[in-house]
C-alpha positions as CSV (number, residue, x, y, z in Angstrom):
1,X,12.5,-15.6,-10.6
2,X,13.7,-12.4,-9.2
3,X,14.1,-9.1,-11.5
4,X,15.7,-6.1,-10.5
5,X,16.2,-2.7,-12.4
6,X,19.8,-1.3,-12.2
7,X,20.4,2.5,-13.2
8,X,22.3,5.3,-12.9
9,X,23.7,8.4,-13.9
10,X,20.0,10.0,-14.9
11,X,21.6,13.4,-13.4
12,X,18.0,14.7,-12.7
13,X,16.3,13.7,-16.3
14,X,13.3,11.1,-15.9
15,X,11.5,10.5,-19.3
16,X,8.6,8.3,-19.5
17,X,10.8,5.2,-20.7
18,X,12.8,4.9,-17.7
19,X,9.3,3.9,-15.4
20,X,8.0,1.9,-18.4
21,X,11.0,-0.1,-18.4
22,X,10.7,-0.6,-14.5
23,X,7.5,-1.8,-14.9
24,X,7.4,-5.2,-12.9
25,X,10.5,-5.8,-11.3
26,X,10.8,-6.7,-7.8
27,X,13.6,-4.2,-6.5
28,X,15.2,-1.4,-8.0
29,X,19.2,-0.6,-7.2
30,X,19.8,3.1,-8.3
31,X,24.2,3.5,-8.5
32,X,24.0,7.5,-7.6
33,X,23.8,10.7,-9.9
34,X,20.1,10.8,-9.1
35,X,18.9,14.2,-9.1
36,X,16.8,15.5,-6.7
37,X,15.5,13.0,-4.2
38,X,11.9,12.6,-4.9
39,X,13.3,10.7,-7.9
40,X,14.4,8.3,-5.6
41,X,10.7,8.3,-4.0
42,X,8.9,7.8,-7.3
43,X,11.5,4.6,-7.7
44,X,10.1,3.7,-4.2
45,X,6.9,3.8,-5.7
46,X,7.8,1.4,-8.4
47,X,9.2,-0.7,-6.4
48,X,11.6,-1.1,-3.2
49,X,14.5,1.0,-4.1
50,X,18.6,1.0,-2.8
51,X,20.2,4.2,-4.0
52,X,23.4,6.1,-3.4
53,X,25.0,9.2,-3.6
54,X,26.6,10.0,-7.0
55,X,29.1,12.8,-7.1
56,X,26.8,15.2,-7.9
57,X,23.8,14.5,-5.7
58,X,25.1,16.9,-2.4
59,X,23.5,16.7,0.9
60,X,21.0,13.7,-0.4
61,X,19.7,11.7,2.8
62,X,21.3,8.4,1.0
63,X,25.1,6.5,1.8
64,X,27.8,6.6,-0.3
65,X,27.8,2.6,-0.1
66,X,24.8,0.6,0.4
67,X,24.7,-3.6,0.9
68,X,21.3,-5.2,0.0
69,X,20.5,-8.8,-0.3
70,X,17.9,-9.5,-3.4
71,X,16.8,-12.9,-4.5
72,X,19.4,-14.5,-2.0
73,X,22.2,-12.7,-3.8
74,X,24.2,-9.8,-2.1
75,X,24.8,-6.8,-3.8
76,X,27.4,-3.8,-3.0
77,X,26.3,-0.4,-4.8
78,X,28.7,2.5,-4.5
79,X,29.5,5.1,-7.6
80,X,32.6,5.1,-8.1
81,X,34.1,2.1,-8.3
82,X,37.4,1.3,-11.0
83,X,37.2,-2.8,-11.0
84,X,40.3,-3.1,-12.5
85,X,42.1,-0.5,-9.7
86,X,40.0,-1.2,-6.7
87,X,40.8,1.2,-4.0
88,X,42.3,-0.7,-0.8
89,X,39.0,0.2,1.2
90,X,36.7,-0.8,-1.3
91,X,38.7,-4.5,-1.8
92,X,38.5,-4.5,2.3
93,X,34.7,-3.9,2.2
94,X,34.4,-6.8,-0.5
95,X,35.9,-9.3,1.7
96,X,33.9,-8.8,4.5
97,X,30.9,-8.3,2.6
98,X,31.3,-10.7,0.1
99,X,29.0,-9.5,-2.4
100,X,27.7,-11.6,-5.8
101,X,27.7,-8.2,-7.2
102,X,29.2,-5.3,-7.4
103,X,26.8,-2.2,-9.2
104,X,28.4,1.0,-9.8
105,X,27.9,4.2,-11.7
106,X,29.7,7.3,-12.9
107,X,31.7,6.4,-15.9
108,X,28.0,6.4,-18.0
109,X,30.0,3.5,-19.6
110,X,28.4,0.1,-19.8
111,X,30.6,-2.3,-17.9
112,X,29.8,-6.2,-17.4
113,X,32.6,-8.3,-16.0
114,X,33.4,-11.0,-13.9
115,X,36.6,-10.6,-11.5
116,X,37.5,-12.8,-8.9
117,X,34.0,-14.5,-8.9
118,X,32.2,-11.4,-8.6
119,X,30.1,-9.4,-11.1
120,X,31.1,-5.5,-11.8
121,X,27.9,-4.2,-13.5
122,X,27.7,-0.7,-14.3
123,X,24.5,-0.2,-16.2
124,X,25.8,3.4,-18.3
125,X,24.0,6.3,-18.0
126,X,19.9,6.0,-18.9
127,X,19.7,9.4,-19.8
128,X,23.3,11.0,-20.5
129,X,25.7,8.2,-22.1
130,X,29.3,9.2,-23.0
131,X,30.9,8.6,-26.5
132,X,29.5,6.6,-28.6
133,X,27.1,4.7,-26.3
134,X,23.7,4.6,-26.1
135,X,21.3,5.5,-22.9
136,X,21.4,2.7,-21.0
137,X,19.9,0.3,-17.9
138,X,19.9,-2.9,-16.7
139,X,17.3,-5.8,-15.9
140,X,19.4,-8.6,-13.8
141,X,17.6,-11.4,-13.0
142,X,18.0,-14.2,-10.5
143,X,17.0,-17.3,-11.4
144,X,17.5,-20.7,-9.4
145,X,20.5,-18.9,-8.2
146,X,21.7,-17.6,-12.0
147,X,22.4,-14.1,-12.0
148,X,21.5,-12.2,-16.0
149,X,22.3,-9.3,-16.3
150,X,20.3,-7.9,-19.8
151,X,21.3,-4.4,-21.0
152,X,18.5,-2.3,-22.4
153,X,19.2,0.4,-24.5
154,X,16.8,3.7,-25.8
């Protein structure tokens, strides 16, 4: 079995929870709105990290789209991403990727659907949530090929 932590939207903020409930997954995918970047190093140090640029996160030395392959499922991360409205570059990039996942960001809304075969999973912010939603992240795991997603809330 596979686990990977799935964030975003921490704009900067890293309380003690967000490593504790790291702790022991196999690859972490950050969906941009980082901060500065030595919070994607500390990640690192957790555990491999894929991150991308959030709208706020400037001249960071990271892509805007990132494609990484975890437990023999592909994921796409990229920020902003409407699943319902997919942007005609972004639905180009999908079919030549072919991703089992899509991870995004920005909204700091929770978001897990299936469209078209492929999961959207947008984690919500772990530190700054909008409305009347709770910090959030994401453990997925990958199981005999099963992909659950399991939203944690603080």
């Amino acid at each position: 079995m596979t686990t990977v932590g799935i964030l975003s939207d921490n704009h900067g903020d890293w309380p003690p929870h967000i490593a504790e409930s790291l702790a022991g997954v196999d690859a972490i995918i950050h969906a941009g709105d980082i901060g500065p970047y030595k919070l994607v190093l500390d990640m690192e140090g957790i555990a491999p990290t894929t991150a991308v640029l959030g709208n706020t996160d400037g001249d960071m030395p990271l892509d805007e789209t990132a494609v990484v392959t975890i437990g023999e499922k592909k994921f796409l991360v990229q920020h902003i991403v409407n699943p319902h409205r997919l942007q005609a570059s972004l639905r180009e990039r999908l079919k030549h990727v072919n991703p089992h996942v899509v991870v995004f960001g920005h909204t700091h809304h929770p978001f897990c659907e299936t469209l078209d075969g492929v999961l959207f999973l947008n984690p919500g912010s772990v530190t700054q949530p909008r409305g009347s939603y709770r910090p959030s992240m994401v453990r997925l795991t990958i199981d005999h090929g099963k992909i659950t997603p399991k939203f944690i809330e603080f």
